[in-house]
C-alpha positions in Angstrom: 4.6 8.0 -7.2 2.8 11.1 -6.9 1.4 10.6 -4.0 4.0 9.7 -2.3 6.4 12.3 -3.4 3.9 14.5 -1.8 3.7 12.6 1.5 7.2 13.6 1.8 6.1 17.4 1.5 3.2 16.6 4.5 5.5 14.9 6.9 5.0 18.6 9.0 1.2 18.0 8.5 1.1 14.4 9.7 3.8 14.9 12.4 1.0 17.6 13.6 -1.5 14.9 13.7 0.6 12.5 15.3 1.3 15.0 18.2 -1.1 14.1 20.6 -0.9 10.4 20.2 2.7 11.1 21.3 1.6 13.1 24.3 -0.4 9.6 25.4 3.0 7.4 24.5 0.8 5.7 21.8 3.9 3.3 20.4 3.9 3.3 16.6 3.4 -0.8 16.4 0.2 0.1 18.0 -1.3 2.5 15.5 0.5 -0.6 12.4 -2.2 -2.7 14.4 -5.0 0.1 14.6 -4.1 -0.1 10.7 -4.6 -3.5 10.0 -8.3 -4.0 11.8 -9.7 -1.0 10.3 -8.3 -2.9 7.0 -9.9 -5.8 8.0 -12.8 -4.0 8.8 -12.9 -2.1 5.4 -12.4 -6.5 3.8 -15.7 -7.2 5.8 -17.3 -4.2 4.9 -16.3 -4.4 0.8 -17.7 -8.4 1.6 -21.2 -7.3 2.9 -21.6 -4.3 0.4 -24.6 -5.1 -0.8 -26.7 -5.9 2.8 -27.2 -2.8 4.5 -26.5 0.7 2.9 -24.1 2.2 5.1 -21.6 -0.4 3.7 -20.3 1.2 1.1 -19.4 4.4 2.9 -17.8 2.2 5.7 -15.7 0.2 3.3 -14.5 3.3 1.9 -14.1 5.3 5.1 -12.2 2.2 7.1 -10.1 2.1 3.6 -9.0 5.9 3.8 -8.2 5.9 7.8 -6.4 2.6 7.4 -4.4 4.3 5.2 -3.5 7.0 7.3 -2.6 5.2 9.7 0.0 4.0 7.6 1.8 7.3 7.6 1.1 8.2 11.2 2.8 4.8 12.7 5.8 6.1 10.8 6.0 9.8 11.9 5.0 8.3 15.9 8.1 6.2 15.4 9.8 9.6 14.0 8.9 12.3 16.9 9.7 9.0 19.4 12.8 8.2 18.1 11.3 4.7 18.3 12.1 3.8 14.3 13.4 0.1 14.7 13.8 -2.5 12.5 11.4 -4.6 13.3 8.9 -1.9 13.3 9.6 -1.6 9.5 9.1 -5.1 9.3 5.7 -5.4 11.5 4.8 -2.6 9.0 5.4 -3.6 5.7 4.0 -7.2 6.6 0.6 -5.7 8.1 0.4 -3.8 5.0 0.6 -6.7 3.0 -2.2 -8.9 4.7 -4.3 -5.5 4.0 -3.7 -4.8 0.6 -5.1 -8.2 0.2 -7.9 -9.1 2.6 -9.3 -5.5 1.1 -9.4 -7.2 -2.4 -10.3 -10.9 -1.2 -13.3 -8.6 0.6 -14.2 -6.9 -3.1 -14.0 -10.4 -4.8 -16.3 -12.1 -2.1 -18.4 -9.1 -2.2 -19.0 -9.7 -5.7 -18.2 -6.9 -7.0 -15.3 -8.0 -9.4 -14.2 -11.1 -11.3 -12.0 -13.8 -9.8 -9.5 -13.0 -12.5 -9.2 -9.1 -12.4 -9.2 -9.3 -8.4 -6.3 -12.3 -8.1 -4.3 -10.0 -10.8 -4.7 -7.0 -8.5 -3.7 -9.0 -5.4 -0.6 -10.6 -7.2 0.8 -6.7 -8.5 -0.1 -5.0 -4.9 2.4 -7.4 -3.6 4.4 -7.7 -6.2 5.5 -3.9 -6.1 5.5 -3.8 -2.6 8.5 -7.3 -2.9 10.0 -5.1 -6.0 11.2 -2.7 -3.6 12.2 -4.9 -0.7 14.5 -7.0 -3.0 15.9 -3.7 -4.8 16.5 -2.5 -1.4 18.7 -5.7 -0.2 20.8 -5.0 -3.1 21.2 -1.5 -2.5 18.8 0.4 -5.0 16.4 2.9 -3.6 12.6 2.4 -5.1 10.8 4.9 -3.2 8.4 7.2 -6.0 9.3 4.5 -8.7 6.4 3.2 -10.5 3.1 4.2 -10.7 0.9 2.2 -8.2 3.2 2.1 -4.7 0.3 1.8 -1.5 -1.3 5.0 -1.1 -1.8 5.7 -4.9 -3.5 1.9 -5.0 -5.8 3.2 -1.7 -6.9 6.3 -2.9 -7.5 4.7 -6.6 -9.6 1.6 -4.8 -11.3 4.8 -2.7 -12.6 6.3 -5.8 -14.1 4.2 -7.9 -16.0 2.7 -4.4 -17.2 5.8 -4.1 -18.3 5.6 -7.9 -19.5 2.0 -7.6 -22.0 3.4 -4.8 -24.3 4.8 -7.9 -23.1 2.2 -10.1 -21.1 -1.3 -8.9 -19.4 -1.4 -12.3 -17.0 0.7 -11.5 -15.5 -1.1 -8.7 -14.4 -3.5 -11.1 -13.2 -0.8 -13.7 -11.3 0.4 -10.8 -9.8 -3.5 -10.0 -9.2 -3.7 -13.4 -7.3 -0.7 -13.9 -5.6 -1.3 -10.2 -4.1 -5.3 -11.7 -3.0 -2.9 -14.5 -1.0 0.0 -13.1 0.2 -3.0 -10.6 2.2 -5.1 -13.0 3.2 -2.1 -14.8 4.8 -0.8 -11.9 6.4 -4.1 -11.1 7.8 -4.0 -14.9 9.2 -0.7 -14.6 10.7 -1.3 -10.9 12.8 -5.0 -12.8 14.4 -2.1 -15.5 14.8 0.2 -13.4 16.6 -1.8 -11.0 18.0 -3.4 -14.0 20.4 0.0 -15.2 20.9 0.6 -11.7 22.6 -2.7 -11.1 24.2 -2.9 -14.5 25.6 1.1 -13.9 26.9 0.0 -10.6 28.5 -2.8 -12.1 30.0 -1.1 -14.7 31.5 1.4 -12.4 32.8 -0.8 -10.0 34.1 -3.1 -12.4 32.7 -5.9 -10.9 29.7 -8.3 -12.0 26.7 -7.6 -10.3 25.5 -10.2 -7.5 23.5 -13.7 -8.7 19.7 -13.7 -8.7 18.6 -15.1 -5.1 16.1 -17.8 -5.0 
């Protein structure tokens, strides 16, 4: 919530970054795929963590440009006037096989449990569906919550970076991640909750049925 709430303050900043990919016509679907393999990258390097030593500073540096890549695709598509629809989509879907190859790379790696990795995996997309869904019905979910993406990348950053002196705390860090996760989803279900029952209220009208 934080975080993103001050992404909004550094568009200027990472418009200035994204200036000269726009001087080469780099298209912002590009840089979503740039995105992803450094993801996957970071998955392989999180998996491998304990053969060579540069592994964990790759895991977390592939992590953290992944992850900026995630805001420049979006202010490409911005200077370009090339936002689409199905940019947004190739995005948010990209962003989704990330979020959990990274995690399915820290489980395999060994360096959490089965249970405390598959709970972090269910809330990352979990709150990333919350705000699609609340977004079909109208209800913006933008800095609601506590863990949207770039909190839950710089969090998984950290304790890497901790578990480099001690591998502990890159399951604290898990742990705490499946935590702040399905908090987040629970506060994004009331929130949308009062929204849709003030709406509803207001208009007079019922509120529309649950979709499958």
């Amino acid at each position: 919530m934080v975080l993103t709430r001050l992404k909004a303050r550094l568009q200027s900043f990472f418009l200035f970054l994204a200036r000269p990919l726009v001087r080469l016509s780099v298209k912002p679907n590009t840089i979503s795929l740039i995105g992803f393999g450094l993801a996957l990258l970071s998955s392989l390097c999180y998996w491998l963590w304990s053969a060579n030593p540069a592994m964990p500073f790759l895991a977390v540096f592939f992590l953290l440009v992944s992850g900026l890549c995630d805001a420049l695709d979006g202010a490409i598509a911005r200077a370009r006037s090339m936002a689409s629809p199905f940019g947004g989509f190739l995005d948010s879907v990209l962003d989704r096989y990330a979020d959990a190859l990274v995690l399915l790379g820290v489980v395999y790696g060994g360096l959490c449990g089965f249970l405390e990795g598959g709970l972090a995996i269910v809330g990352s997309l979990l709150v990333s569906y919350c705000r699609a869904r609340a977004e079909v019905e109208g209800v913006k979910m933008e800095s609601i919550g506590l863990a949207e993406r770039a909190e839950r990348i710089l969090l998984l950053a950290l304790f890497s970076l901790l578990g480099i002196y001690r591998r502990v705390f890159i399951r604290y860090g898990v742990v705490l991640l499946a935590v702040l996760t399905h908090l987040t989803v629970i506060h994004r279900a009331f929130y949308v909750s009062r929204r849709m029952t003030c709406s509803s209220s207001v208009s007079g009208r019922p509120s529309s049925p649950p979709q499958p």
